[in-house]
N, C-alpha and C positions, 0 to 999 in steps of 0.2 A: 561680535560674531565673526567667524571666520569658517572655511572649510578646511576637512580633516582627511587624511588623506593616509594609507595602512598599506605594505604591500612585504609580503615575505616571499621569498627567497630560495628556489630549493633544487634541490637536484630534479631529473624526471618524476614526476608524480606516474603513477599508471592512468590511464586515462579512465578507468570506472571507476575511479577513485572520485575524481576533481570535482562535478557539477554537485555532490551532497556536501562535498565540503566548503567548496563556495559558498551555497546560499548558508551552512553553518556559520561559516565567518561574518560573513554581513550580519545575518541576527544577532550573535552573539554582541560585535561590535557596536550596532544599533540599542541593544537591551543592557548592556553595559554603561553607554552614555546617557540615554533615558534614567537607569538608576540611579548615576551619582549625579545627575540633576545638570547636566550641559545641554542638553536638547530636549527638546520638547517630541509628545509624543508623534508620531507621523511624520518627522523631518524624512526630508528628500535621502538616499541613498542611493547607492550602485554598487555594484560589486565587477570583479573581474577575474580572468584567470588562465592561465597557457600550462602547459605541462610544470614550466618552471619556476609559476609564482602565482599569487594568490595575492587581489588586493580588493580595496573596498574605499567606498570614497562617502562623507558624510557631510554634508551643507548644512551650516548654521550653528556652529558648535561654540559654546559661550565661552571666554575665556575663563572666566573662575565658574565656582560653584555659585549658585543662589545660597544664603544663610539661610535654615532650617532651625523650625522651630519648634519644641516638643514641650508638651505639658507634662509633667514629671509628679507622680504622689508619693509623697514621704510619710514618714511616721506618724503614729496618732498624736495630737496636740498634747496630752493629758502625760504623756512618754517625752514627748520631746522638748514642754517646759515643765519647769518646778518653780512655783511662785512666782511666774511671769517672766521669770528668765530664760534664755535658750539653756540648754545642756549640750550634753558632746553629740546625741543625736540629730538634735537639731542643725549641730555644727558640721556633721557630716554629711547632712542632707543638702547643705545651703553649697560645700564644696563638690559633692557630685553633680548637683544642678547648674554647679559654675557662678552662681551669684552671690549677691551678701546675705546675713542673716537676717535683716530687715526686709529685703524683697520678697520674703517667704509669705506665703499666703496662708488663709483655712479654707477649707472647704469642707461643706456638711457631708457625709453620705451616708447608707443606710446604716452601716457600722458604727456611726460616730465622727466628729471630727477630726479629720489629717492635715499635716502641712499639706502644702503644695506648691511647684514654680514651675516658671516659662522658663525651659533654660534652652538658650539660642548656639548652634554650634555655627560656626564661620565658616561660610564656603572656601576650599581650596581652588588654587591654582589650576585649568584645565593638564597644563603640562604635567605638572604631578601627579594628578587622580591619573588619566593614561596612563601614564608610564609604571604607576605602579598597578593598576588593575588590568591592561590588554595581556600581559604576559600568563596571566590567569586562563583570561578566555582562549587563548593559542594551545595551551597545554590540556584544553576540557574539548577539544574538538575530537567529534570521533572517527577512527579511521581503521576501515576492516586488518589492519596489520602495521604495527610499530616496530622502529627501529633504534637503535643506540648507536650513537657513532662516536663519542669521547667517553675516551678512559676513566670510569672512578664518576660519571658526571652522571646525572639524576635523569636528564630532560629523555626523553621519550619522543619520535615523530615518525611522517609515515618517511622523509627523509631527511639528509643533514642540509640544515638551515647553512645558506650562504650567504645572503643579506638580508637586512631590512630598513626600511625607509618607513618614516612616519614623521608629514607635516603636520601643523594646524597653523594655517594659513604660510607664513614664508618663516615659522618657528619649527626648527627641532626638536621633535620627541623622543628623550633617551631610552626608549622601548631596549628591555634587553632581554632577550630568549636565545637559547642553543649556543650561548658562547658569541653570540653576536648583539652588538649596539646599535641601533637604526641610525640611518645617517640623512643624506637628502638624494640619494645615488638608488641609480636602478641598472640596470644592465635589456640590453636590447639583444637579437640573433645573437645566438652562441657565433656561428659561423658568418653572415652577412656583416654584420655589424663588431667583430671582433670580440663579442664578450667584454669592452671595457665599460668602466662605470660612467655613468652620464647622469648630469645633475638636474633635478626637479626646481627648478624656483620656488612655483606655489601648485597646490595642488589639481589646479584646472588646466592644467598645462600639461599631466602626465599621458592621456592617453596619445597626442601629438607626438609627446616625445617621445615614447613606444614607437609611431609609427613611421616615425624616421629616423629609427634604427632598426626598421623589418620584422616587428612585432606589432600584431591585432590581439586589441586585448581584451574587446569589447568580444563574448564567446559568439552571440547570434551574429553582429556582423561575420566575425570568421564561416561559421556557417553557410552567411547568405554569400558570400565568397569564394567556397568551396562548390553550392551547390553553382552557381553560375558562371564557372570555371568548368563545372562538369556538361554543363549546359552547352556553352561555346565548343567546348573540343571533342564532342561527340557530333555536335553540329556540322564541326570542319572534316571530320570521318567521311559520313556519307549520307547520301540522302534516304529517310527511312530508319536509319539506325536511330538508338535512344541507351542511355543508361538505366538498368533497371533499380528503378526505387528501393531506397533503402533507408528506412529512419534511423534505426540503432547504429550502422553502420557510419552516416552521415555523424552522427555523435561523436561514436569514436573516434574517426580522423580528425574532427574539431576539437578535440582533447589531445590528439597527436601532434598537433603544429600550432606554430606561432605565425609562420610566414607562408600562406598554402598556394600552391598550385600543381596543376593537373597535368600529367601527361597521358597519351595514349599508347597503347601496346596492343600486339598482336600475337597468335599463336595459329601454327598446324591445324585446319580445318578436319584434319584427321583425327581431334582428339573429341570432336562432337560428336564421335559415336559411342562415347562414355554417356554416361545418363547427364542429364545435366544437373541433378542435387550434387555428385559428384563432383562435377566439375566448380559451380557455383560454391560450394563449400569451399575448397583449397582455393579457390580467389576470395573469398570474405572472410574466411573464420584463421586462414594461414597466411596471407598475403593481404588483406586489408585493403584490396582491390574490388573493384566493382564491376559487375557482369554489365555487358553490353549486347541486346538485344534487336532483333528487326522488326518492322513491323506489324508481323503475327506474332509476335510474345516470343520467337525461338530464340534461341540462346545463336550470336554472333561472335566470330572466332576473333577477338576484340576483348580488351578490359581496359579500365581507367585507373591508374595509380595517383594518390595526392601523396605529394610530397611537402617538404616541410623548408623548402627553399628555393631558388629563385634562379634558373638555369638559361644561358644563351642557346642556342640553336647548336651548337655543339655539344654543349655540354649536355642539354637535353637524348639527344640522340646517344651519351654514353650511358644514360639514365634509362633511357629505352630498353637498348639491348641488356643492360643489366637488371632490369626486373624483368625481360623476355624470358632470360637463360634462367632466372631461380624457377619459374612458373613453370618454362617445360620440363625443368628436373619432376617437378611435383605433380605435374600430372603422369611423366611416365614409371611414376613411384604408384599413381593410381592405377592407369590402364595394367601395370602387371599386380599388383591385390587384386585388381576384378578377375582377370586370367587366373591370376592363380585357384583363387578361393571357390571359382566354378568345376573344380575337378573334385571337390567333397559337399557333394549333395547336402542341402536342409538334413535332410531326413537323417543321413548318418552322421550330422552332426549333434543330433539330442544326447546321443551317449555321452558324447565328449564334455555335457555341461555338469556332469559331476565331479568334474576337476576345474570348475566356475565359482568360488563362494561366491555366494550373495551375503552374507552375514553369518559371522562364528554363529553364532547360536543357535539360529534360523537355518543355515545349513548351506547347500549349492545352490545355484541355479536349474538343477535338475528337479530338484525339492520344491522349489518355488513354479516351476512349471507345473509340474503338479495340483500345486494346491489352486493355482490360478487356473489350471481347464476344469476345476471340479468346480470352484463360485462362478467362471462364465458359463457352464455348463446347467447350474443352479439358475443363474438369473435368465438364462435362454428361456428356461420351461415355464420361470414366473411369468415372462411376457408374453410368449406363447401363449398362456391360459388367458390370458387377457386380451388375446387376439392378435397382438404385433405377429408377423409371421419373419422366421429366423432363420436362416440356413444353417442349423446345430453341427454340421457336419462340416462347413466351413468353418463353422466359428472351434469346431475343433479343433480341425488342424493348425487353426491361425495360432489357436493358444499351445498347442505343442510346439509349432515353430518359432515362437515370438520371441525368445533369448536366443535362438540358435545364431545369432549372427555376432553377438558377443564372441565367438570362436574365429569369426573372420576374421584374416590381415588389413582387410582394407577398415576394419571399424576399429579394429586396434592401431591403427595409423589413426584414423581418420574418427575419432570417439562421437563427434557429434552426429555422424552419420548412423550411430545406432538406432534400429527400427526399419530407418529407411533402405539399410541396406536390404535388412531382411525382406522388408515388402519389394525389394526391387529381384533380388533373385529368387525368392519364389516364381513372380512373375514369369521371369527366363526359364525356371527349373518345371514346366508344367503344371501348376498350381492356378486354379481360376483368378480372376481378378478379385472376387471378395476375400480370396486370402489373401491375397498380397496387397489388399489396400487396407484392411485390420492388422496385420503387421507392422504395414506403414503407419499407419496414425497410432499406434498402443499407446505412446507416449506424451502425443495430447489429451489436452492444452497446458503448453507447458506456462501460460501465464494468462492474466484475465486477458491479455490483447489478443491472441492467439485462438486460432480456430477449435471448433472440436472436430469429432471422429466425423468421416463424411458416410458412414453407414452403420446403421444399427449393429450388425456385427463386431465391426468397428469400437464402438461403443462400449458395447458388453468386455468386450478385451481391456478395454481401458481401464472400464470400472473394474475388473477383477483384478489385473495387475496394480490398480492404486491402493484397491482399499484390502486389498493380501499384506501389503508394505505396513501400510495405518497400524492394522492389528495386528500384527508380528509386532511391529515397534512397542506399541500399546503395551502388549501381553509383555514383554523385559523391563518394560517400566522409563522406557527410551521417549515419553513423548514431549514434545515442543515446552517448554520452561522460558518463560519470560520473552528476552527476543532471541535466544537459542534454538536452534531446529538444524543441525547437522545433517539429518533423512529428508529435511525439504517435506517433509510432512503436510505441512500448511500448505504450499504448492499441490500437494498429492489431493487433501481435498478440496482444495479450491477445482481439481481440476473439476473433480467428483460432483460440487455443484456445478459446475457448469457447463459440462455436461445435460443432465438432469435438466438444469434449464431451458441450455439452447440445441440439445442434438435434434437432429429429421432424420428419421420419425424420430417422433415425441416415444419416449422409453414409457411406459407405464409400470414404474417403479419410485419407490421413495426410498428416503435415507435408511431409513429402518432396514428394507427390504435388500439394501445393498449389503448392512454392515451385516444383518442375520446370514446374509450367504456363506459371511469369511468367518463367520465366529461363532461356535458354541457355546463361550464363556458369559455370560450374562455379566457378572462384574466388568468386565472387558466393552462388551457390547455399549452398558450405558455409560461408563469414559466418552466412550469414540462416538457415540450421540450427541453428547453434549460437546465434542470435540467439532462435530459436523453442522452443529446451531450456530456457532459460533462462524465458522466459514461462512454459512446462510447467510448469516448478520453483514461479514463483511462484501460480499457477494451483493445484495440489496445495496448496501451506503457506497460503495468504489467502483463496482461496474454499472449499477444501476441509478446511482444518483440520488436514493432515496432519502430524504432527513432520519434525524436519527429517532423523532419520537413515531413517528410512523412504521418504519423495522421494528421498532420495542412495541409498538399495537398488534404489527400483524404477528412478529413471532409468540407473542404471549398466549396468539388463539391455535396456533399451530407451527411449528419449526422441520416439519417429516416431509409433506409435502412441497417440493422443491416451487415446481412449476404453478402449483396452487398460490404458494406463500407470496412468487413475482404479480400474479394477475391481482392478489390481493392487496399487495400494496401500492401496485398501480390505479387500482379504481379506487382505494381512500385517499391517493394524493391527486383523483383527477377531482373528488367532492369536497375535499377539505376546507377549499376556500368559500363554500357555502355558509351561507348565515345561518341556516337553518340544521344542515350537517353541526356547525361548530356548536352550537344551541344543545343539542341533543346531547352531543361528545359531553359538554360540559355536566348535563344531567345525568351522566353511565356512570360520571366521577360520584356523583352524588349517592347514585343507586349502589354506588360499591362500598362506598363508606358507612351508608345506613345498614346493609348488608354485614358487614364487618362488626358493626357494630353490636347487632341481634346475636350474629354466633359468638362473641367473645360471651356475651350474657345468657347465651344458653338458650333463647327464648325465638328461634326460627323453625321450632316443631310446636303445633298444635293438639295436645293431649286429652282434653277435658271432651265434655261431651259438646255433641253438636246444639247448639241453640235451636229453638222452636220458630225464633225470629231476630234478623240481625239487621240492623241500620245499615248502609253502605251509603255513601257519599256520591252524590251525582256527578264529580269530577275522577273518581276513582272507577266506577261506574263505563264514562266514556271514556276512559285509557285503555282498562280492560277491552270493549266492544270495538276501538280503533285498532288495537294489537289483534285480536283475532281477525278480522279484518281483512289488516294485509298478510298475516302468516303463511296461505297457501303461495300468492304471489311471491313472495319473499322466497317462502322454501326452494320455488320452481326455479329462482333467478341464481340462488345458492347453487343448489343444484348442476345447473347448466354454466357456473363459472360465467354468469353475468353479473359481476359484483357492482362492476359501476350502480344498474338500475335496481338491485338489491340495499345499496349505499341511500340512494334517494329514496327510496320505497320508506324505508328507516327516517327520512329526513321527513317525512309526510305527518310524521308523529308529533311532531315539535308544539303545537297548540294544545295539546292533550295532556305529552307532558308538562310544558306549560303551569296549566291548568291545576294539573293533581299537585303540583308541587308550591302555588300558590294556595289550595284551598283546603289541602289535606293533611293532617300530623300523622306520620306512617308509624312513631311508636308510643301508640295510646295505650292507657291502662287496661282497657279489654283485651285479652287474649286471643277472643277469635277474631275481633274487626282487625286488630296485627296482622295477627296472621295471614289474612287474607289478603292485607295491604304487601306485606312480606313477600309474599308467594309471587305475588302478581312482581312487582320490582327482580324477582328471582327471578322469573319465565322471561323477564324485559333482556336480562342482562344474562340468562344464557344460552338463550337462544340468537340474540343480535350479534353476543360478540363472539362468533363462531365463523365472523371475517376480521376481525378484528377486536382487541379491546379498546375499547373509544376513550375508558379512561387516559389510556397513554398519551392522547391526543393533547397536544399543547393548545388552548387557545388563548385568546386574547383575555385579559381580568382574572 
């Protein structure tokens, strides 16, 4: 046994590139060795990765293969001899098997007797299986965008391969990919460390020897090194100050460097009286700086830059001032779009969105404003009627305004700031706070991490502007295909549930009730329903946690009701582990299959006349008398979205059913005692599973 050791080579990778295709590499390299039988399942791994290499490291890797052995059937015996002799059949069967013609065996089976043999293939060399199967898995990794760098050459990557290195133990693996041969050489800082090659012994030696050439290779320590790096130099700033949190961003820069550390920077206290999403935007999304904070939450005239190298007190100080000078370029590129873009009011800027496409086909932005004040305008009145109270007249103007900022300089600088601009110069331009915070939010949630609207209003804009997008796409025939989604579509309704889920107020709307707003098309309609069950589904299992046969129970009983659908499969996974719950589940399986089986035969309707007198089963009897029972309870618990105690109400039944199901045959030769047996199994199972179908429910046996 030895350890294995893989690391390629590359120019800058992008940094959202790196962390999917790390853990890519290690799987594939792990499910690679597992196949050709070098490691056993669950061996140790690790993986690694810096902008400019990618490695992976695997303990206990066999030197050869284990010999494999396979039972092999050949041809029928009565074919393969004549008068007790082999023939050529036989003879061919004995050389594909690899053995002699005597070692061939018979075996009976229901056909008749066949040869048969053990034929044993010989483990290879671990050197050889790698080197001829890693270059496989290197070329199947996926990567949002490939490139070609050699003339007339085949290989395909996201860049051009510069080296690679691949031990197992202190041997060389002649790994060859992109034109290159693995050696036993790495490269440490392009700049600290000169870029020249430095040699690996064996493979437990490598992350050391990265680190004493000014490369962390291990990603979370980098991490935990940049965070506590930002830690200390804000510390040394001043007393009260803090960097303000960032997880995605913390990402990025750990994908940015090999060698990190922090500097601090300062700006013109005169440019906080720009908003601060403005300002904060052009330090994170354009400089990849971090905002710096006091300690009331206000934005301090202060950022933190990670750099990707390793500076004295001089050098640092030319590092300062030159990320000072790009930053105030950038902001006073901001402070004049806000100046500017405040001398052409909202209002007169709606004309101008007709020289906006939103989509050839679909039309402007003018067109889409449109359509989107007439479904927020629709879902207003729905909620209304239902009591939610709506400011219609703010949510109007917010939906007339809500592209208009797509015309601004500063969102066309600055793209990420779309929405917010808008909700922010409403603000300024005399417009209440509810418009300018529906504005603001239209475009949440732009992911399950991510807030929704913070008011009703709010709300209703979103769900107009998402699911106007869905059905325009829908109706051209544009929707989501495989893992294809160009309109982010899937985003669009993910927002849509969640929403629906999590917005205050609670929206008194369902799926249905959103798509009927955007859509007259009925063919359309149920596409984008069943487009929006599926969102449900994923909404339940990735934000909520839910297993999967519990989302397949609760959506089988309904997938419309958003907010219903979460409480419902929250009170079946808080019963499940019930003995008595799982009892029942198992008998709803039973009741669906008997059920199933009456209508395939035609024989779940009762035609003949009524009997004068009919026998009934005193287990059949108390099922009946126990389900009416609890019915009214049950309903009230339905009702009032107490599912939990609706779930046990249900669970109360388990002696009963029990019972009928030990004592009773539900499909006897009488027609009416069936039926009656039938009926009652029918009322059990639809009435109960109108929170769930219990069939779905995995239990144990």
């Amino acid at each position: 046994m030895a350890e294995f050791l893989f690391e390629i080579g590359l120019e800058e990778v992008p940094a959202r590139m790196i962390a999917g295709a790390q853990a890519e590499l290690q799987r594939r390299v792990v499910a690679m060795l597992e196949r050709e039988r070098l490691v056993v399942a669950g061996v140790a791994s690790k993986s690694f990765s810096t902008p400019r290499r990618m490695a992976v490291w695997v303990g206990e890797v066999a030197a050869r293969q284990q010999d494999a052995s396979e039972e092999m059937l050949g041809p029928a015996v009565k074919i393969a001899y004549k008068d007790g002799v082999p023939g050529p059949a036989a003879m061919a069967f004995a050389r594909k098997a690899g053995v002699e013609v005597g070692a061939l065996q018979t075996v009976t089976t229901a056909k008749g007797d066949y040869l048969a043999a053990t034929s044993v293939k010989a483990g290879r060399g671990a050197v050889e299986v790698i080197a001829e199967e890693l270059p496989k898995e290197l070329a199947g990794i996926y990567w949002a965008k490939n490139m070609t760098w050699r003339a007339g050459r085949p290989e395909r990557f996201v860049r051009p391969v510069r080296w690679l290195l691949a031990l197992l133990g202190d041997v060389v693996v002649p790994v060859e990919f992109g034109g290159k041969t693995a050696g036993r050489t790495t490269r440490g800082h392009r700049v600290l460390a000169g870029d020249e090659a430095i040699p690996i012994g064996f493979p437990d030696e490598y992350e050391q020897t990265l680190l004493d050439a000014f490369v962390v290779a291990d990603v979370e320590a980098r991490r935990q090194t940049i965070r506590k790096a930002l830690d200390r130099v804000t510390r040394a700033a001043g007393a009260g100050l803090r960097w303000r949190e960032d997880h995605a961003l913390v990402d990025t820069v750990t994908h940015l460097t090999e060698w990190p550390s922090v500097v601090l920077g300062s700006f013109e206290p005169e440019y906080l009286k720009l908003p601060e999403e403005v300002l904060v935007t052009v330090m994170r999304d354009h400089q990849k700086y971090f905002a710096v904070e006091d300690t009331a939450g206000k934005l301090a005239p202060h950022f933190l830059a990670v750099l990707n190298t390793q500076a004295d007190s001089a050098g640092e100080a030319v590092i300062r001032h030159g990320n000072e000078r790009v930053l105030r370029a950038r902001f006073n590129d901001a402070r004049f779009f806000w100046e500017f873009d405040q001398r052409v009011p909202l209002m007169q800027r709606v004309a101008l969105l007709e020289k906006v496409t939103f989509q050839k086909d679909l039309g402007s932005y003018a067109a889409k404003t449109e359509r989107v004040s007439a479904v927020a305008a629709s879902l207003a009145r729905l909620v209304a009627g239902r009591g939610l109270n709506v400011d219609e007249g703010a949510l109007g103007n917010a939906a007339r305004l809500a592209k208009t900022d797509l015309t601004t300089e500063l969102v066309k600088e600055f793209t990420e700031l779309q929405g917010q601009v808008g909700g922010l110069y409403a603000r300024t331009q005399g417009f209440s706070a509810v418009v300018g915070d529906a504005i603001y939010d239209q475009y949440l949630p732009k992911s399950m991490e991510d807030r929704v609207p913070r008011t009703a209003e709010g709300a209703l804009l979103a769900l107009a502007d998402k699911v106007d997008t869905i059905v325009g796409m829908f109706g051209l025939g544009l929707e989501p295909t495989g893992s294809k989604d160009p309109f982010a579509l899937r985003r669009a309704a993910n927002g849509i549930v969640k929403i629906l889920a999590e917005g205050e107020p609670a929206l008194p709307l369902t799926l249905g009730d959103v798509v009927d707003a955007a859509s007259p098309d009925e063919a359309i309609r149920m596409r984008v329903e069943v487009f929006f069950a599926e969102r449900l589904e994923f909404y339940l299992r990735d934000a909520k946690g839910q297993v999967y046969d519990v989302v397949k129970a609760v959506l089988s009983a309904g997938a419309n009701d958003v907010r219903d659908a979460v409480a419902r499969a929250e009170a079946v996974t808080a019963v499940r582990g019930s003995e008595d719950f799982a009892a029942v589940s198992a008998a709803f399986k039973r009741m669906k299959n008997i059920l199933a089986q009456a209508a395939e035969k035609g024989i779940l309707d009762y035609r003949g006349d009524l009997p004068k007198q009919a026998s009934v089963d005193p287990a059949q009897t108390a099922l009946s008398a126990a389900t009416t029972q609890v019915w009214e309870s049950y309903h009230k618990f339905a009702e009032d979205r107490e599912y939990v105690s609706a779930l046990q109400l249900i669970a109360t039944l388990r002696p009963q059913i029990d019972l009928f199901f030990e004592k009773v045959m539900v499909m006897v030769d009488d027609p009416y005692v069936r039926w009656t047996r039938l009926s009652l199994l029918h009322s059990l199972v639809d009435n109960f599973t109108k929170i769930a179908d219990f069939s779905e429910i995995v239990t144990a046996g």
